[in-house]
C-alpha positions in Angstrom: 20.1 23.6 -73.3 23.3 22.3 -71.4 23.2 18.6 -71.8 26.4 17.9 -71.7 27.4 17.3 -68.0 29.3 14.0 -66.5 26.2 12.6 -64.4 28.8 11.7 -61.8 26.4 11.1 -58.7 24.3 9.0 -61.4 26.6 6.4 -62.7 25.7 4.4 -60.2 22.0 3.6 -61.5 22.4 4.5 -65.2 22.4 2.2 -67.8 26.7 1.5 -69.3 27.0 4.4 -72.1 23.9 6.1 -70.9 24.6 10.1 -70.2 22.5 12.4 -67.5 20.6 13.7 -70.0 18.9 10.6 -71.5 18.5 9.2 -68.4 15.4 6.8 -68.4 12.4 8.2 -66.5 9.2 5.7 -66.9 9.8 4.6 -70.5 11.5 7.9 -71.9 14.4 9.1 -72.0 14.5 12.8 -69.9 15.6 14.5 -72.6 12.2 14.0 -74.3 10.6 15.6 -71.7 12.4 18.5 -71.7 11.6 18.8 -75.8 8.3 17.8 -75.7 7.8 21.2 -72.5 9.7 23.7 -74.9 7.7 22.5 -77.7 4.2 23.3 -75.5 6.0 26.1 -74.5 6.5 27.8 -77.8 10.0 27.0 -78.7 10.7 26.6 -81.8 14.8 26.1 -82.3 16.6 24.3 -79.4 20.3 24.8 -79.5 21.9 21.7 -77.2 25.3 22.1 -75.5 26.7 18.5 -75.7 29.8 17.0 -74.2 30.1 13.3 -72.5 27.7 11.2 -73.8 27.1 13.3 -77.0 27.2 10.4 -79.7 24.4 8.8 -77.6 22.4 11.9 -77.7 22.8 12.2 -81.2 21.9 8.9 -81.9 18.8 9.0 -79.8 18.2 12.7 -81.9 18.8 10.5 -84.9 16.1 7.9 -83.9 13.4 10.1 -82.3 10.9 11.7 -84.8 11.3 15.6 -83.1 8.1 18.1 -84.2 7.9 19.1 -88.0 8.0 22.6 -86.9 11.3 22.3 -84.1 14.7 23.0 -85.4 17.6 21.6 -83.0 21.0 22.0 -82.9 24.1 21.2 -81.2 27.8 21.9 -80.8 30.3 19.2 -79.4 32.2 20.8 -76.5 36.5 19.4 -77.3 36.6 18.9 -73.7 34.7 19.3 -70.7 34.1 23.3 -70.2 31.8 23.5 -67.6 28.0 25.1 -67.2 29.1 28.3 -68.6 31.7 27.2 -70.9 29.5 25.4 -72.1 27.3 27.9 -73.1 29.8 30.0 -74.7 30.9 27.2 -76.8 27.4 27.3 -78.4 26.7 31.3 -78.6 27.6 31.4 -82.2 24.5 28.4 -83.0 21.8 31.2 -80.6 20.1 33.2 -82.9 17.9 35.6 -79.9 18.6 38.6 -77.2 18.0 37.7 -74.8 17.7 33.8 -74.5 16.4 30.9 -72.5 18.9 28.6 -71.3 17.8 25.7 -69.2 19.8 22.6 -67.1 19.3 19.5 -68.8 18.5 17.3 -65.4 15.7 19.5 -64.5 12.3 20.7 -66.0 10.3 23.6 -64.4 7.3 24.4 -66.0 7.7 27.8 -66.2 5.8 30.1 -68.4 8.2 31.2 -70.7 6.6 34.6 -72.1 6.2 35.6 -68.3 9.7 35.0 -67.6 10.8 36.7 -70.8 7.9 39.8 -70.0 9.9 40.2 -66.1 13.5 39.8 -67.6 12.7 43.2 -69.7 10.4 45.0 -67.0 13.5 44.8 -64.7 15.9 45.9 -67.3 17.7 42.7 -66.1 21.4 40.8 -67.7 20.1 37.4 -66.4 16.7 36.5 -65.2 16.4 32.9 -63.2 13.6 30.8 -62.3 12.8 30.2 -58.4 11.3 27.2 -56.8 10.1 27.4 -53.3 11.0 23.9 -52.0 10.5 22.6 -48.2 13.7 21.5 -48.1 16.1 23.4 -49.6 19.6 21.7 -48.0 20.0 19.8 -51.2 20.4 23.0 -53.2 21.1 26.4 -51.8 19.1 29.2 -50.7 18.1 31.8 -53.3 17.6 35.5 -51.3 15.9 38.6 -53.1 15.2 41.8 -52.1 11.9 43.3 -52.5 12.3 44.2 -55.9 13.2 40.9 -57.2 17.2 41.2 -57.1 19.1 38.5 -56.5 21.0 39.7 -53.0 22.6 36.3 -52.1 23.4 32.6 -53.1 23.7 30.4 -49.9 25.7 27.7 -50.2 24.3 24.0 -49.3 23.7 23.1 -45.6 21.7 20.7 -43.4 18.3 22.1 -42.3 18.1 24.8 -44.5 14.5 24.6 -44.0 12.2 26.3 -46.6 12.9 28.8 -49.3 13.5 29.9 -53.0 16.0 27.7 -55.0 17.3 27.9 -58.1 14.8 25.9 -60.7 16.9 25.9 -63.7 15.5 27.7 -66.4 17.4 31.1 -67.2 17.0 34.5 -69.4 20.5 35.4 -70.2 21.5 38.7 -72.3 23.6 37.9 -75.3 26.1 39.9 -74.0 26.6 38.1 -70.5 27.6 35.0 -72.9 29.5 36.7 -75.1 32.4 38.6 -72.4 33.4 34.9 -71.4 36.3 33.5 -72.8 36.4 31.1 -75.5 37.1 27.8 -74.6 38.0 28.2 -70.9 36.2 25.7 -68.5 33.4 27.7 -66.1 30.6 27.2 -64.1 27.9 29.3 -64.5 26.6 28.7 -60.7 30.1 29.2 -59.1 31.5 31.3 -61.5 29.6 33.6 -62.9 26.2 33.8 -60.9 28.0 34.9 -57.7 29.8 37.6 -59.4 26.7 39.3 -60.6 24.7 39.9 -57.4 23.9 43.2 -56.6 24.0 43.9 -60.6 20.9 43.2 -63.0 20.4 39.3 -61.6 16.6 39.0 -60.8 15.0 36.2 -59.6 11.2 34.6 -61.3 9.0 33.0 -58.1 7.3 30.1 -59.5 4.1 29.0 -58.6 4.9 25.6 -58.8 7.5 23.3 -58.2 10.2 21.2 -60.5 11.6 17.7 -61.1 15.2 17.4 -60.8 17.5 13.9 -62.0 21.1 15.3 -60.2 21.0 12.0 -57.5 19.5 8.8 -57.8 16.8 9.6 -55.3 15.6 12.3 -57.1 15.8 10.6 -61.0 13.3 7.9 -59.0 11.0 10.3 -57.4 11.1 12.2 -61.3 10.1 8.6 -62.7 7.1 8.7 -60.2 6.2 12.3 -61.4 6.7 12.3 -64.9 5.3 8.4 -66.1 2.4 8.9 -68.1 1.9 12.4 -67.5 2.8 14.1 -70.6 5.7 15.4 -69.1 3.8 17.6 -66.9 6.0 17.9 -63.9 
């Protein structure tokens, strides 16, 4: 889980020393959430990519009492490497192949064993979850071809109207991970996503929608969704 990221457009409404991914929604921090959906989900050893705001996660790690039965880890990024740098720092810690990655500021309650069943149907490298939003301007379009491909990433525009967008949640081949360099700073959206369309990239159509925490509008409307409801989003 990447859970390491800067929570720039954030630090206006988060608590001093809180990071992005334990911002507060209702009474927990997000980060819970996302533990407690992996745990109903199956998941059994979470590997978490940290960076700014790492000793607070750590502490909160420290302080929350995680399921008997859930192993997490973590590597400390030595500076700030990006989405996909920042998986690469952690490779070594992922013990499966293929493997779910997943954004820390956004939960999508995605069946897992139905993602993982497409990924090898469609022989695919990476496999992403897709959200059909009525707005998508705030995110970029998601475009597939009739077999599920992934045949364009639109960039973000005003009235993009309705359409697939990317939710988050990820099957990744080991070996996608592993032919990045060590240490370098990427971005898996702008950097590596882009380069594989046309290849095996297949998008997952949810049938539901997800909660995002990237803006302040959109960590309230998350604390509207997610308060009290056991982190269903």
């Amino acid at each position: 889980m990447l859970a390491g990221g800067k929570g720039t457009r954030l630090a206006a409404v988060l608590p001093r020393g809180v990071p992005k991914a334990l911002a507060p929604v209702g009474a927990r921090p997000f980060l819970a959430y996302l533990l407690d959906w992996l745990h109903r989900s199956g998941v059994r050893r979470v590997v978490l990519a940290l960076g700014v705001g790492a000793e607070a996660v750590l502490r909160f790690l420290k302080d929350t009492r995680a399921p008997a039965d859930m192993t997490i880890a973590h590597a400390v990024e030595p500076r700030p490497l990006g989405t996909a740098g920042g998986l690469r720092h952690v490779l070594p810690l992922v013990k499966s192949d293929p493997f779910v990655a997943l954004n820390g500021d956004s939960l999508a309650d995605v069946d897992l064993e139905k993602l993982l069943e497409h990924h090898r149907a469609a022989g695919a490298e990476i496999s992403l979850a897709l959200a059909e939003v009525p707005d998508a301007s705030a995110y970029g379009l998601v475009e597939l071809d009739a077999g599920g491909r992934v045949t364009r990433f639109a960039e973000k525009s005003a009235g993009a109207g309705r359409g697939l967008v990317n939710a988050g949640v990820y099957v990744i081949a080991r070996s996608v991970i592993a032919g990045l360099p060590a240490d370098a700073e990427l971005s898996w959206e702008r950097d590596v996503l882009p380069r594989r369309v046309g290849g095996a990239l297949y998008g997952f159509r949810l049938s539901q929608g997800f909660v995002d925490i990237g803006t302040p509008d959109s960590l309230a409307a998350a604390a509207a969704r997610l308060a009290g409801t056991g982190a269903q989003p």
